[in-house]
MIMARRO-155707 format. One line per field, with one value per residue: chain; y, z, x of N, C-alpha, C in turn; residue in one letter. Coordinates in steps of 0.001 Angstrom, whole numbers, plus 500000, padded with zeros to 6 digits. Atoms other than C-alpha are relative to their C-alpha. Example, Ala and Ser with C-alpha at 12.3 -4.5 7.8 and 13.67 -1.06 7.14 Angstrom:
BEGIN
chain = (A,A) .
n_py = (498810,498810) .
n_pz = (500000,499940) .
n_px = (500890,499180) .
ca_py = (495500,498940) .
ca_pz = (507800,507140) .
ca_px = (512300,513670) .
c_py = (501200,501090) .
c_pz = (500000,500730) .
c_px = (500900,499230) .
resn = (a,s) .
//
This chain:
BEGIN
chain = (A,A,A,A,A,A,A,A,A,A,A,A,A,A,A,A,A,A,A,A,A,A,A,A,A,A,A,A,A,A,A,A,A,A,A,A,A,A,A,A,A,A,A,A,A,A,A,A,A,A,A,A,A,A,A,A,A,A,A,A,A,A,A,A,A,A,A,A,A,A,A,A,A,A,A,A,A,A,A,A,A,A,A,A,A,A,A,A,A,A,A,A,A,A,A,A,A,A,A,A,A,A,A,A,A,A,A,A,A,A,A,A,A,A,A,A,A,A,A,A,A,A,A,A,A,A,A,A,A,A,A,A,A,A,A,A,A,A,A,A,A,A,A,A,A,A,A,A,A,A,A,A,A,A,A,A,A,A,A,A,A,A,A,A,A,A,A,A,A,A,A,A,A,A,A,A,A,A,A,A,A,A,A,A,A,A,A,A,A,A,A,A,A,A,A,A,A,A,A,A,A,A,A,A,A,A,A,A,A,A,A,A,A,A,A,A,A,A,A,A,A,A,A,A,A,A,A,A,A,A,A,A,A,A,A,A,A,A,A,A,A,A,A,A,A,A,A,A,A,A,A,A,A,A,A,A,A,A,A,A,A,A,A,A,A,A,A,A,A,A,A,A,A,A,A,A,A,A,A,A,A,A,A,A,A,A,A,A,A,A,A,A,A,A,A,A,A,A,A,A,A,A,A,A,A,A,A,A) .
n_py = (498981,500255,500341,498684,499701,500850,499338,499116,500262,500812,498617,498770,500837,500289,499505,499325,501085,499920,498608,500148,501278,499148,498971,501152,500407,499047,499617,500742,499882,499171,500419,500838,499221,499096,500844,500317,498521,499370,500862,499667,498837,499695,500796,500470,501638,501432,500344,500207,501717,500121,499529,501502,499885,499292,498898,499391,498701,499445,499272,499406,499064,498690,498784,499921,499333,500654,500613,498267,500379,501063,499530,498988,500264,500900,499159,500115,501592,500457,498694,500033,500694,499937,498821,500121,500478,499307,499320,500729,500877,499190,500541,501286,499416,498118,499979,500349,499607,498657,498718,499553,498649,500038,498649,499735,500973,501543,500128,500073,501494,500813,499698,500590,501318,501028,499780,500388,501560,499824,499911,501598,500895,499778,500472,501342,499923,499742,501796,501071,499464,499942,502018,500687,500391,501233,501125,499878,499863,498874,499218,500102,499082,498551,499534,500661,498666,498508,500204,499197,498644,499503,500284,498642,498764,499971,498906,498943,500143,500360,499629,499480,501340,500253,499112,500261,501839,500236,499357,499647,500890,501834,499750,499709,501537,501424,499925,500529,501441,501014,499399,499716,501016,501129,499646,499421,500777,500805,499650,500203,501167,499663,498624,499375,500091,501010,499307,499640,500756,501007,499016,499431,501409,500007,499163,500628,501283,499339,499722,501501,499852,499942,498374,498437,500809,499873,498628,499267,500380,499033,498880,500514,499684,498726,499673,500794,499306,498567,499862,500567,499055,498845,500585,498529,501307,499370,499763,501454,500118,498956,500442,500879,498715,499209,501127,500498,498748,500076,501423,500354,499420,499543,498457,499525,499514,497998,498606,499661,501335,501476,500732,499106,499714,501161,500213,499594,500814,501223,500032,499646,501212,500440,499554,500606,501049,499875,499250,500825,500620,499363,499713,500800,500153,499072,500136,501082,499158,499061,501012,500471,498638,499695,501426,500082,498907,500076,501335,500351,501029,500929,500037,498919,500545,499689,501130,499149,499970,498638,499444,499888) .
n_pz = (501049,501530,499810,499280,501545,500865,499914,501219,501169,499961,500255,501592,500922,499599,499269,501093,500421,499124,499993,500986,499893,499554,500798,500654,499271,500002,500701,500463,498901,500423,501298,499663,499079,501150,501046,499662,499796,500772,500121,499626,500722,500715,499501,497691,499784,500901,499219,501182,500320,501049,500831,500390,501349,500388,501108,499572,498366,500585,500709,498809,499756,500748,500142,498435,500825,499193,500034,499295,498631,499027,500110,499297,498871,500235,499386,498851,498654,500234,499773,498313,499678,500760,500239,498386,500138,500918,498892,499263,500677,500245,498485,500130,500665,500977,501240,500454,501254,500297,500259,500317,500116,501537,500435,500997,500889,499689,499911,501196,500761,499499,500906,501458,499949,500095,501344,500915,499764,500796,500897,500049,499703,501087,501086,499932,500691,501342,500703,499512,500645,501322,500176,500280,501050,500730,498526,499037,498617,499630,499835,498758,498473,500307,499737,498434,498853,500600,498465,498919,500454,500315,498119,499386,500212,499028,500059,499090,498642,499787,500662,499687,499239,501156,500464,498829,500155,501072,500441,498347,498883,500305,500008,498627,499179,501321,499966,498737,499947,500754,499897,498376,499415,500820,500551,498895,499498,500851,499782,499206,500377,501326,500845,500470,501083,499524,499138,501385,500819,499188,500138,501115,500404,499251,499871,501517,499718,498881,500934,500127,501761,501244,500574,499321,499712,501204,500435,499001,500173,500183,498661,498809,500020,499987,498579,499105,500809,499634,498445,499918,500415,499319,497907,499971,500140,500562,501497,500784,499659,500609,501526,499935,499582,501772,501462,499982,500096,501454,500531,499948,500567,499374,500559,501291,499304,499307,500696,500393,501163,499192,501364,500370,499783,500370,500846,499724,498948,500648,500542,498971,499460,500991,500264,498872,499540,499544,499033,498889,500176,500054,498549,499390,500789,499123,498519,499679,499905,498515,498821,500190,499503,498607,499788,499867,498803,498383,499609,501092,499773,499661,500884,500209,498854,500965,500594,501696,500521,500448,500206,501708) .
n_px = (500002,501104,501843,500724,500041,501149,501420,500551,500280,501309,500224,500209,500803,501522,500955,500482,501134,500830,500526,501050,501063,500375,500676,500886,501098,500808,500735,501082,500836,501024,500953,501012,501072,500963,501081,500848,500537,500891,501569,501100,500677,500735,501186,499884,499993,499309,498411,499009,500250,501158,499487,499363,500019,498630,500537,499951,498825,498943,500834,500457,498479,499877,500396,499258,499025,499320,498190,499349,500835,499038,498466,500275,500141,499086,498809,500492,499553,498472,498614,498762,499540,498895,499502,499534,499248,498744,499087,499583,498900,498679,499595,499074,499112,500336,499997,501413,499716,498932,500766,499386,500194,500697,500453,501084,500007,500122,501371,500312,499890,501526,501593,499811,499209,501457,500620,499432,500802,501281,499840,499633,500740,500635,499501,499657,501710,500053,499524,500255,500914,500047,500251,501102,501025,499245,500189,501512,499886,499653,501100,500975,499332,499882,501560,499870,498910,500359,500699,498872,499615,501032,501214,499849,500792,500864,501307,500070,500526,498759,499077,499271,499402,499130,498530,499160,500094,499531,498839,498884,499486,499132,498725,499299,500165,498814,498587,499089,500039,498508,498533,499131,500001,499250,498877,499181,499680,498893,498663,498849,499115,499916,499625,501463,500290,501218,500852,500818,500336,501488,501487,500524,500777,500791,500691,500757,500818,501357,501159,500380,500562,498761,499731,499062,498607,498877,499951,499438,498693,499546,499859,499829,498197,499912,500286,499301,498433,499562,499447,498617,498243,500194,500002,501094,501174,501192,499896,500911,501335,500798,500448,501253,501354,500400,500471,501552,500629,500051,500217,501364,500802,500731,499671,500708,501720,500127,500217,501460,499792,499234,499646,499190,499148,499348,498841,498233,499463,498848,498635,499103,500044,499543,498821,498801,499169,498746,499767,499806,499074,498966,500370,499413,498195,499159,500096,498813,499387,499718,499413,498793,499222,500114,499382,498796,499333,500227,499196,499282,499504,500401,501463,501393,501007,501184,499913,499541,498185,499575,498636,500547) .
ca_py = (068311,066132,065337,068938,069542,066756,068061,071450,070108,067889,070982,073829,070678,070057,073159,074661,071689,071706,075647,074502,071694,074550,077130,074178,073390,076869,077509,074414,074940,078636,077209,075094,077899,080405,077583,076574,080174,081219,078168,078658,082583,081399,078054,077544,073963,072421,071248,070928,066990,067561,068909,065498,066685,067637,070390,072133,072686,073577,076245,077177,078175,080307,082425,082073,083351,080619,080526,084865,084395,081461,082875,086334,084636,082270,085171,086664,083720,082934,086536,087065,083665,083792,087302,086265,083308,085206,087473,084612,082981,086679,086093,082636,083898,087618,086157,085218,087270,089482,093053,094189,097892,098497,101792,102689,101138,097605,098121,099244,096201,094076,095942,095005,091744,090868,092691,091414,087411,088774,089088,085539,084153,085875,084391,080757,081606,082525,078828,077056,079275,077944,073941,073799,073762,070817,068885,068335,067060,070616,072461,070697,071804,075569,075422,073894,077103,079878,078652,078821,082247,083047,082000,084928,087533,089596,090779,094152,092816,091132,093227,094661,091356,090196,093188,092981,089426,088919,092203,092200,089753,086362,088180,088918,085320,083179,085101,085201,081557,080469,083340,084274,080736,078330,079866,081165,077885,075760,078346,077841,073815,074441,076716,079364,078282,075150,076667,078560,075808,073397,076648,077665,073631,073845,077197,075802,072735,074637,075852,072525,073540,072392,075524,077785,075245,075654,079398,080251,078423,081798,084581,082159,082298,085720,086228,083874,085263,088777,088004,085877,088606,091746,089760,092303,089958,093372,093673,089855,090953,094310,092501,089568,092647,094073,090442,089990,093246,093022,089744,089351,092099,094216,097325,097493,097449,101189,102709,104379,101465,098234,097151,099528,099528,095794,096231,098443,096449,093321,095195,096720,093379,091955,094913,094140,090819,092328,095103,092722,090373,093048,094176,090877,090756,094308,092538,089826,091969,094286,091303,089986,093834,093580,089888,090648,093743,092212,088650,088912,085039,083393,081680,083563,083046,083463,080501,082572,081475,085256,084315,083629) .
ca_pz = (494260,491074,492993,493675,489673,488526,490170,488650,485271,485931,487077,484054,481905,483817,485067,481593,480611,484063,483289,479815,480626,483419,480825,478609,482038,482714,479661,478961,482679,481302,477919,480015,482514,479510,477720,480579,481696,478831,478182,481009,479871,477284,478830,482967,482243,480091,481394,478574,478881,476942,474218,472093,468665,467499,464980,467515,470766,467650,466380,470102,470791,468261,469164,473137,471037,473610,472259,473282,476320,477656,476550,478150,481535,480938,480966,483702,485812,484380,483660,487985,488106,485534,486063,490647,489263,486889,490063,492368,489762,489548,493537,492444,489449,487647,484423,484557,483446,481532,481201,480003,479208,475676,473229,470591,467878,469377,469508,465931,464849,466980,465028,461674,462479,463232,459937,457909,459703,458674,455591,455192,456750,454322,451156,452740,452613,449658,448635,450631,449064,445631,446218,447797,444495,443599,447157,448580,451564,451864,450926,453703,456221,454751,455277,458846,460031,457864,460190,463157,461763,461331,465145,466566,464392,467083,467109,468536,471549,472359,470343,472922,474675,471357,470551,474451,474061,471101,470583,474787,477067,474871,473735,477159,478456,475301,475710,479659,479302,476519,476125,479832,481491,478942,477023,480482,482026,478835,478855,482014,480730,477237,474684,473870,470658,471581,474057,471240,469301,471631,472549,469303,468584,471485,471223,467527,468444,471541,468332,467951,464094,461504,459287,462233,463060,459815,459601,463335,463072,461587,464529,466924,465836,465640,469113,470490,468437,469231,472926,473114,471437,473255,476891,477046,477719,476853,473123,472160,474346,472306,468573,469804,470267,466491,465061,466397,465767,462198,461349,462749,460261,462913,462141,458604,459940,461754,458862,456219,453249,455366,451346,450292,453493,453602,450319,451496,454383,452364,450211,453312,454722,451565,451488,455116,454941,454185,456035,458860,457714,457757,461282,462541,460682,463115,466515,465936,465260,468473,470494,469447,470229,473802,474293,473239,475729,478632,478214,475708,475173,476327,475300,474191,476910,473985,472298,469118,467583,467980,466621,463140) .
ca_px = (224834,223349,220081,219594,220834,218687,215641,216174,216201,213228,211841,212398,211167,207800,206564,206194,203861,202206,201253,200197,197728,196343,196159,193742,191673,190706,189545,187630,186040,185227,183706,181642,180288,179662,177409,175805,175195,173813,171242,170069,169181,167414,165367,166016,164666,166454,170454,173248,172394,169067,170930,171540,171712,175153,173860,172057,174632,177334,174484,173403,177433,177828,175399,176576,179952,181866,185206,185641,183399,185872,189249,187656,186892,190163,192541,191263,192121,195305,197157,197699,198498,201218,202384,202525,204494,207022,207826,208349,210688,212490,212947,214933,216608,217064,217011,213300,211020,213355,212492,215931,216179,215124,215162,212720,214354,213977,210439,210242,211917,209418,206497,208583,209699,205666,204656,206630,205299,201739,202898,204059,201536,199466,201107,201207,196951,197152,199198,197168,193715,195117,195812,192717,191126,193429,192331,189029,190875,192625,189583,187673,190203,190287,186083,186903,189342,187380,184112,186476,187360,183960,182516,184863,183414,181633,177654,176967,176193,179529,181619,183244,184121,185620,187956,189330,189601,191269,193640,194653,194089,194822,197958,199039,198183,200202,202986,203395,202693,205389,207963,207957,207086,207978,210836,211972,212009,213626,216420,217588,218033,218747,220644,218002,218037,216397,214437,212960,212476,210181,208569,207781,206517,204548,202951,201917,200444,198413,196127,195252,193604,195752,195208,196442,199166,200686,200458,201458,204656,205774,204847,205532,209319,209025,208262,210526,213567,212943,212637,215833,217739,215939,215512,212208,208973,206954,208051,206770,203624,202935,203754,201207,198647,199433,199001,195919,194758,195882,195458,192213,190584,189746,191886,190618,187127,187817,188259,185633,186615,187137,187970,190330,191957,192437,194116,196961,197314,198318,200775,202218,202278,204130,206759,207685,208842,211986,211930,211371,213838,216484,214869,215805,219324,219629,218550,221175,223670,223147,222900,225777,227717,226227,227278,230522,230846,229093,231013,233896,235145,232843,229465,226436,223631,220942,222212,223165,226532,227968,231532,230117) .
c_py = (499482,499923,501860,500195,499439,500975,501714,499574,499361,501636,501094,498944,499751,501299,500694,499402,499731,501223,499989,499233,501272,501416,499289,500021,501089,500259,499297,500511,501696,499801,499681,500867,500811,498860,499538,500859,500497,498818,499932,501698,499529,498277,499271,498768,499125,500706,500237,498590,499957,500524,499015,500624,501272,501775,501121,500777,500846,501865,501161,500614,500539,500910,500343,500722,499169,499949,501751,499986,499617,500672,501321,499486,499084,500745,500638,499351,499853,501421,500075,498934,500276,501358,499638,498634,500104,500953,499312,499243,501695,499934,499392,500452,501146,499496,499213,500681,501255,500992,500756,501248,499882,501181,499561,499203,498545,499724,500275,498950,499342,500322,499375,498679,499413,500518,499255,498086,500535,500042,499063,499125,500070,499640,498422,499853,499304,498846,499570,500249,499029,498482,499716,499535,499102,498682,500056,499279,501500,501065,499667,500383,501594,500084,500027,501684,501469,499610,500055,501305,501066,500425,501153,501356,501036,500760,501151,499772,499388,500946,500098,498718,499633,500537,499693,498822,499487,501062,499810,499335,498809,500468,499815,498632,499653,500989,500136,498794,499290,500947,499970,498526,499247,500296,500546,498977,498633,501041,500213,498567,499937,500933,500704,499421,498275,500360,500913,499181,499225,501436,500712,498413,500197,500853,499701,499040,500481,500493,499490,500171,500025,500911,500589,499103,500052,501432,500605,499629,501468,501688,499401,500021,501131,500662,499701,500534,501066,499917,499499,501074,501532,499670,501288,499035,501241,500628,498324,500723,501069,499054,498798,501319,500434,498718,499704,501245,500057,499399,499503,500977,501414,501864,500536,500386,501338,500604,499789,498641,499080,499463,500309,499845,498877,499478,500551,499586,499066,500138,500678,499066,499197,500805,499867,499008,500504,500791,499395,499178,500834,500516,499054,499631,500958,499632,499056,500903,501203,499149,499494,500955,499354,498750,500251,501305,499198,498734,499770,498643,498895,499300,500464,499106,499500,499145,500014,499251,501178,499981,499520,501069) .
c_pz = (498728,500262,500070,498211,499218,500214,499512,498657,499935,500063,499037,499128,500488,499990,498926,499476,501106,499978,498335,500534,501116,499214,499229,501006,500619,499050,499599,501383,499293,499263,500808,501062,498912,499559,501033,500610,498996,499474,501166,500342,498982,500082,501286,499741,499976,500564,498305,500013,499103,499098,499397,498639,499868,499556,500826,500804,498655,499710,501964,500820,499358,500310,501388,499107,501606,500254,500484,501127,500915,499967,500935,501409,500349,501056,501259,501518,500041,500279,501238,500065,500041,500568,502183,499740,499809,501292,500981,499395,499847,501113,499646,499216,499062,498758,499580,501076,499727,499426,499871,499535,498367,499324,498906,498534,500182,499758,498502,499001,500558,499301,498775,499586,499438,498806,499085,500530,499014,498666,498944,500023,498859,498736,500159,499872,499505,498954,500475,499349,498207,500033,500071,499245,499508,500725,500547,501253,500752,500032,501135,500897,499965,500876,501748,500631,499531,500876,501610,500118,500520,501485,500765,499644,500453,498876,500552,501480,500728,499778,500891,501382,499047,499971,501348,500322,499203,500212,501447,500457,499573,499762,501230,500902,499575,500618,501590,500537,499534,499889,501824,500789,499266,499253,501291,500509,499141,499913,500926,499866,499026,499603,499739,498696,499791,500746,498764,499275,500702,500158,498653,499179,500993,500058,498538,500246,501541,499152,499464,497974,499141,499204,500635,500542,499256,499629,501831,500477,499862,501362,501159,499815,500239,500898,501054,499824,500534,501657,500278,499627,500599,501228,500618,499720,499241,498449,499840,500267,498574,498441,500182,499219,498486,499790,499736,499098,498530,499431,500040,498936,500746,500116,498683,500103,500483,498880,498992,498984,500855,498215,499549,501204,500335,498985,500262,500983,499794,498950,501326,500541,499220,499875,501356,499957,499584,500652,501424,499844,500687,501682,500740,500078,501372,501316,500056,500162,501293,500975,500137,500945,501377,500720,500109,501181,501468,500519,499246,500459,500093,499216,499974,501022,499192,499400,498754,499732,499997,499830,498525,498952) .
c_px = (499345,499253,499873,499948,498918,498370,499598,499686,498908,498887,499339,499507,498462,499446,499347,499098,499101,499022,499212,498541,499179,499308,498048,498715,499131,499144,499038,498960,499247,498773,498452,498702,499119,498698,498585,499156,498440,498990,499157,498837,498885,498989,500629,499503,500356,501620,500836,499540,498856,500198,500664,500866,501313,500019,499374,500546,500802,499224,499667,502207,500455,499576,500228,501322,500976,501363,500577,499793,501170,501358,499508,500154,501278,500988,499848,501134,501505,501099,500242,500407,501315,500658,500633,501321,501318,500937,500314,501508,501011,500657,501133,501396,499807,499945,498531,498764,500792,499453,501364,499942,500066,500153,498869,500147,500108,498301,499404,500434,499039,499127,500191,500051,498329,499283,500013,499613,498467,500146,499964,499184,498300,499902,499651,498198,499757,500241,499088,498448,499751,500361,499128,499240,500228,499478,498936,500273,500611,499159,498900,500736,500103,498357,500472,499964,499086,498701,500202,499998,498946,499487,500926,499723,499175,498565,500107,500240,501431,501639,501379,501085,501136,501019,500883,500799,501415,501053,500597,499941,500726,501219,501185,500470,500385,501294,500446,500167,501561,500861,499756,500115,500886,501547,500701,500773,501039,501339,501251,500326,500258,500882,498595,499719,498903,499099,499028,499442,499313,499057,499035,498925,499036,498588,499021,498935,498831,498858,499193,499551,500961,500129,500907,501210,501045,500413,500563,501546,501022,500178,500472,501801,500268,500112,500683,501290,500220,499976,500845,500485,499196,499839,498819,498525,498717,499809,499416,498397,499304,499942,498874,498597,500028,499973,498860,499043,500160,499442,498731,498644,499243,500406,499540,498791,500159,500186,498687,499662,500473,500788,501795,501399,500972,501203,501164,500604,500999,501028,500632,500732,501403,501181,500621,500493,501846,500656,499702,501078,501306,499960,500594,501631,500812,499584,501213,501239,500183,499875,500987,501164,499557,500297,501296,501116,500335,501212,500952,500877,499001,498220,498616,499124,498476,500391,500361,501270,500283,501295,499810,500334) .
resn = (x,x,x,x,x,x,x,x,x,x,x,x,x,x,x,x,x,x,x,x,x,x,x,x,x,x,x,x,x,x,x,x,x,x,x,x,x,x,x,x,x,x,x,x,x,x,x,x,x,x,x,x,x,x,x,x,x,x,x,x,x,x,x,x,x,x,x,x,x,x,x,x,x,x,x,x,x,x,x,x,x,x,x,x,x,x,x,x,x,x,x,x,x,x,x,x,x,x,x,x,x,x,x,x,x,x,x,x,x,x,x,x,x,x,x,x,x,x,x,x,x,x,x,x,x,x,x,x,x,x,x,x,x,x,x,x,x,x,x,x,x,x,x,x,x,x,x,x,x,x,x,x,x,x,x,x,x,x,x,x,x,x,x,x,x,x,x,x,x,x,x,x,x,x,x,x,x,x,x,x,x,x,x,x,x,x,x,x,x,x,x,x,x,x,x,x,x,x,x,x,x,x,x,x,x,x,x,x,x,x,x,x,x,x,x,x,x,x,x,x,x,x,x,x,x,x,x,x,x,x,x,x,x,x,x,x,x,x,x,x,x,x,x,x,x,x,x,x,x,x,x,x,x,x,x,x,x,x,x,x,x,x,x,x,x,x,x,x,x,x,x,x,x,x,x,x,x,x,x,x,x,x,x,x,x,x,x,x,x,x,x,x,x,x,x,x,x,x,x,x,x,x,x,x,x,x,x,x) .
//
């Protein structure tokens, strides 16, 4: 009985870091087809090896647009993986992934919860906008991520790779990765509340760019929280989908003033954090109620303290 125990716990600790490092090797293998795809569109002679000069490949993958391309052809690959996985592991056990029954106001907290992050993450910018001028090591890492920023910007010609890219599939793929895989698999060895917490370190540090490392800290709690306390893998997925979609600039763009409508965005943004706050205040609180129905006595499964 402990070898069998042990090797689960070995287990829910590996396979979530075996499905990362997999996520990583698809996508570099995409990177590498897009680039070599498209050089040879535009000279069949020449290999990627005759490409010495730093300045040019960086210049010649931009305009390949590599980093949508690869995540495009990534997900792909990965979402049936992940998604044939998640239903093999519901086989094993019902509590992974969880698709708990849900109403409408769970889902409007999810929208608030992730507003009110954009919001945040918007302000911490905004700090980090206003040291730079103090730090020319912080202002060289701002240039770094706003070039980053920049290289997913789509052309015409892509566009429509980009938007798909970016607002749906990567959403879909991070979160059946780390809430459904990873946060699935640390909560069956873990309190959720740890389980949350490596997944939320993890899913940070997968961004590798210190900018977005320091600023995704915030949705990535957000995501992890509200699926621990709604047990509903398709509310994290949809608020992924509005962060991107917000966050990335790309809803302001549809309308007639991209300017204008940017600006009411970021006071919208700014008056949710507490209308998200308070959103979250009301998921604890109804998890708690349905904890104390389903299991009165005993200890929360979600890792909550609910006798607080």
């Amino acid at each position: 009985m402990k070898s069998v125990a042990s090797r689960q716990r070995v287990y829910h600790a590996v396979v979530p870091v075996l499905f990362m490092l997999f996520h990583q090797y698809v996508l570099n293998a995409a990177a590498r087809f897009r680039f070599e795809r498209y050089l040879d569109q535009i000279d069949p002679a020449r290999t990627l090896y005759d490409y010495a000069d730093a300045g040019v490949l960086t210049s010649l993958q931009m305009q390949a647009d590599i980093q949508s391309h690869a995540s495009f052809y990534m997900s792909l690959i990965v979402i049936p993986v992940y998604i044939l996985y998640l239903n093999y592991r519901h086989g094993q056990t019902r509590s992974m992934p969880r698709l708990q029954r849900i109403g409408a106001d769970d889902v409007v907290s999810g929208f608030a919860i992730m507003t009110g992050a954009l919001g945040l993450v918007t302000l911490w910018m905004a700090l980090l906008g206003f040291l730079a001028e103090k730090s020319s090591w912080l202002r060289t890492m701002l240039d770094e991520y706003r070039d980053l920023a920049q290289s997913i910007v789509p052309e015409d010609r892509y566009r429509f790779i980009v938007v798909i890219t970016l607002v749906v599939l990567v959403p879909v793929a991070e979160e059946l990765l780390f809430r459904g895989i990873m946060q699935g698999e640390l909560a069956q060895l873990l309190p959720e509340k740890w389980a949350i917490m490596f997944t939320l370190i993890f899913f940070s540090l997968f961004h590798i760019n210190p900018i977005q490392i320091s600023y995704v800290i915030v949705p990535a709690f957000a995501l992890s929280a509200v699926y621990a306390l709604t047990k509903n893998l398709l509310i994290p997925i949809a608020m992924h989908v509005w962060f991107n979609f917000a966050g990335s600039g790309l809803l302001a763009g549809l309308t007639d003033n991209p300017a204008l409508a940017s600006e009411i965005l970021f006071y919208t943004e700014i008056l949710f954090i507490a209308v998200g706050a308070l959103s979250l205040v009301r998921l604890i609180k109804k998890a708690r109620a349905q904890n104390a129905i389903t299991a009165p006595g005993k200890p929360a499964r979600d890792g909550f303290d609910h006798n607080q």
